[in-house]
C-alpha positions in Angstrom: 0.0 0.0 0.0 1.6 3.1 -1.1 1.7 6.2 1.6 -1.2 8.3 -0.5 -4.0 5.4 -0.2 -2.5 4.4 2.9 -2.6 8.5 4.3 -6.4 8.3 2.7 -7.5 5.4 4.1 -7.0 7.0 7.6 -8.3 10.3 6.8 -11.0 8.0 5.8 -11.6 5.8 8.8 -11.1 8.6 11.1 -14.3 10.3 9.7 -15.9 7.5 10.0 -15.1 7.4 13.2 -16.0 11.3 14.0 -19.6 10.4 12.1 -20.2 7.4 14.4 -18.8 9.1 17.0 -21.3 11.8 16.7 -24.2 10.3 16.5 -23.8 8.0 19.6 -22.2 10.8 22.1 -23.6 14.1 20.8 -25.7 14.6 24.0 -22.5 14.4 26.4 -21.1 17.9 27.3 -18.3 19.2 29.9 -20.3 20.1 32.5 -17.7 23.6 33.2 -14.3 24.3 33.1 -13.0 22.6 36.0 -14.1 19.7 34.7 -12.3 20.1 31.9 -8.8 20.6 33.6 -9.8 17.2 36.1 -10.1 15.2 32.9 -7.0 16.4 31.9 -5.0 16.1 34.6 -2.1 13.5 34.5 -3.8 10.6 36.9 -1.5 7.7 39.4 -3.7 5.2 37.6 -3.0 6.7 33.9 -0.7 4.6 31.7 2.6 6.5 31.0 5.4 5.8 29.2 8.1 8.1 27.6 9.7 10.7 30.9 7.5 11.2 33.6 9.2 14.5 34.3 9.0 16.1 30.8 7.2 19.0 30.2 5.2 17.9 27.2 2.3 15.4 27.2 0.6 13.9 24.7 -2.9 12.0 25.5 -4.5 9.5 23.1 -8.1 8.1 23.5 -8.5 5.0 21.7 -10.2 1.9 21.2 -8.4 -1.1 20.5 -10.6 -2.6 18.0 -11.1 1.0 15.8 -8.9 0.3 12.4 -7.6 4.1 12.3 -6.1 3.4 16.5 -4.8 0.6 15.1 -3.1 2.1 11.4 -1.5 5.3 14.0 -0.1 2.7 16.8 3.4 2.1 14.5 3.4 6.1 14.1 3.0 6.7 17.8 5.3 3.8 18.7 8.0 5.4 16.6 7.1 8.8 18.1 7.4 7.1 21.6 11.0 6.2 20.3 12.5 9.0 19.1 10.8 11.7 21.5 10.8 9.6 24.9 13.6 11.6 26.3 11.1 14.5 25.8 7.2 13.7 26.3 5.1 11.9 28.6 2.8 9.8 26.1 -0.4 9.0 28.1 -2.9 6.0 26.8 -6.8 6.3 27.6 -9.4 3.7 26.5 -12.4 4.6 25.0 -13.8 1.9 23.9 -16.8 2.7 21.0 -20.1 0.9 21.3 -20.2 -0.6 18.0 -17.0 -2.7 19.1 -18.2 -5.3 20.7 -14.3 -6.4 21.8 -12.8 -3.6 22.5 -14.0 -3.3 26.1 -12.7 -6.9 26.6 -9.4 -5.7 24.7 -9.0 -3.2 27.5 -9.9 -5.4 30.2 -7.3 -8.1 29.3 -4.6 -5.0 28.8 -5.1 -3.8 32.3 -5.7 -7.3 33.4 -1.5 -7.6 32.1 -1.1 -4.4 33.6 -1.5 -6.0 37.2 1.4 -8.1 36.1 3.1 -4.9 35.1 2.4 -5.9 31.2 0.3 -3.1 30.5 2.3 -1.8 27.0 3.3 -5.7 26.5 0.1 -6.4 26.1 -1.3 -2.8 24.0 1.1 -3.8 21.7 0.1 -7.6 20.7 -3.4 -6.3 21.0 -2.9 -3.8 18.1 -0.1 -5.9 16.0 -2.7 -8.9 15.9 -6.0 -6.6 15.2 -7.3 -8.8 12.5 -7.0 -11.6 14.7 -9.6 -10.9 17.4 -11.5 -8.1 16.3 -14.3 -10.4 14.4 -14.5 -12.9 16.7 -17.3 -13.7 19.1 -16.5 -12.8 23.0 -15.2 -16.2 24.1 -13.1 -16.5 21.3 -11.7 -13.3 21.9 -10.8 -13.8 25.4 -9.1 -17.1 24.5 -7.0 -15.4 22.1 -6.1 -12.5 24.8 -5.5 -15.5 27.3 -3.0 -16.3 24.4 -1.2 -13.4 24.4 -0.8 -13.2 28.2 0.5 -16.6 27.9 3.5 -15.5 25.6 4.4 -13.1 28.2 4.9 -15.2 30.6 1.9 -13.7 32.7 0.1 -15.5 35.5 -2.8 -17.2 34.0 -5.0 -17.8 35.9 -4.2 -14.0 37.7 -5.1 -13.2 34.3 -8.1 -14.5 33.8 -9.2 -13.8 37.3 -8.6 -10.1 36.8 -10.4 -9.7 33.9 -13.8 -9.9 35.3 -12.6 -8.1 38.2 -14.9 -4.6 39.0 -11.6 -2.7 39.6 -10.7 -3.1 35.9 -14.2 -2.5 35.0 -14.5 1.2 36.8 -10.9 2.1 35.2 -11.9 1.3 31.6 -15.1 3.1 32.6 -13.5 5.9 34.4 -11.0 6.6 31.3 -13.9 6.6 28.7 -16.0 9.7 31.0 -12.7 11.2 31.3 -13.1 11.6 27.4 -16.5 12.8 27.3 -15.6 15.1 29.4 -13.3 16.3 26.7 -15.7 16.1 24.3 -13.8 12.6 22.4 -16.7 11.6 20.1 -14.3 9.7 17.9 -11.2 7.6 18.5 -8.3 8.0 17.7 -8.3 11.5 19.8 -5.0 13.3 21.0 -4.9 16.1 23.4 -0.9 17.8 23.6 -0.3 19.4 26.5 -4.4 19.9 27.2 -4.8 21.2 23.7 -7.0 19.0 21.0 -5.2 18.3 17.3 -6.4 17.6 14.6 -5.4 14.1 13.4 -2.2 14.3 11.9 -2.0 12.2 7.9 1.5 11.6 8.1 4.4 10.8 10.5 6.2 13.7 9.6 3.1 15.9 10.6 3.3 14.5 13.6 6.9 14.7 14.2 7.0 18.1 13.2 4.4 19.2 15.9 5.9 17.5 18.3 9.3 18.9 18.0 8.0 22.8 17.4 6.1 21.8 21.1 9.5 21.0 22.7 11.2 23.3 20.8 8.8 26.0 22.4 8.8 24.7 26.0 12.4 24.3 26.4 
């Protein structure tokens, strides 16, 4: 696939997304601004990887079973890469209604979380997409008991935590979070509290990301 249909296809999907989006979560509103900064707000129980200290954060809301998260994971991966030294990436699920797996998605990545697997387990999720998205629930969870299995996780831990009401209220708790932000659509980034607009290349992205340090430092 060459970068102009692959660069269309996401412009693509993520409308899709923002139309879908839409239509579900068009009544949900930030209440005031307060509420705005809370959602914000770095949390203990946030995912974080890249330098906890840095000056410059960059959110994503996402779904693990929406193709456009799952086409920008190798871009923010690489970002992750090349700018960890200088950004806090943060990950947020917000799991879309008409994907019936993606809540279980996030339940079995938070379930490898407890094992300190959390990222581990984000990224086999996303690599393997096409494997699990389709399938019906107990299939799914076999194939996430899989991939917990390949890193060496606790399995029955595993599968013990993922019905556990803990990981239920974070997943939960990450997706009002959103709609407090006014996500309707996933992929959504916020850098440093601001909203962008979805980047169509990794040099887009890149190049906002160093003019953000460059301006902070």
């Amino acid at each position: 696939m060459n970068k102009i249909v692959y660069w269309l296809l996401i412009t693509g999907l993520a409308i899709a997304g923002v139309v879908i989006g839409v239509k579900s979560l068009n009544n949900s509103r930030p209440q005031n601004n307060s509420s705005y900064s809370q959602a914000a707000a770095i949390s203990p129980n946030d995912w974080i990887k890249g330098k906890k200290e840095a000056k410059n954060t960059l959110i994503e809301y996402s779904d693990f079973q929406c193709p456009a998260c799952g086409l920008y994971y190798p871009l923010l991966k690489q970002l992750s890469r090349e700018f960890g030294e200088n950004m806090m990436f943060v990950y947020r699920h917000f799991p879309l209604q008409q994907h019936k797996n993606a809540k279980p998605a996030a339940y079995a990545s938070e379930a490898a979380g407890k094992q300190d697997k959390f990222w581990e387990m984000h990224d086999l999720i996303f690599e393997n997409q096409d494997e699990w998205s389709a399938k019906s629930d107990d299939k799914a969870k076999e194939i996430f008991i899989k991939y917990a299995g390949s890193l060496n996780l606790n399995i029955e831990k595993f599968k013990n935590d993922l019905n556990l009401e803990e990981i239920n209220k974070k997943v939960e708790s990450d997706f009002q979070s959103g709609l407090k932000l006014k996500v309707n659509a996933t992929p959504t980034f916020f850098l440093n509290g601001e909203k962008l607009q979805n980047p169509r290349s990794y040099d887009e992205l890149k190049n906002i990301i160093q003019q953000t340090i460059q301006t902070a430092s």
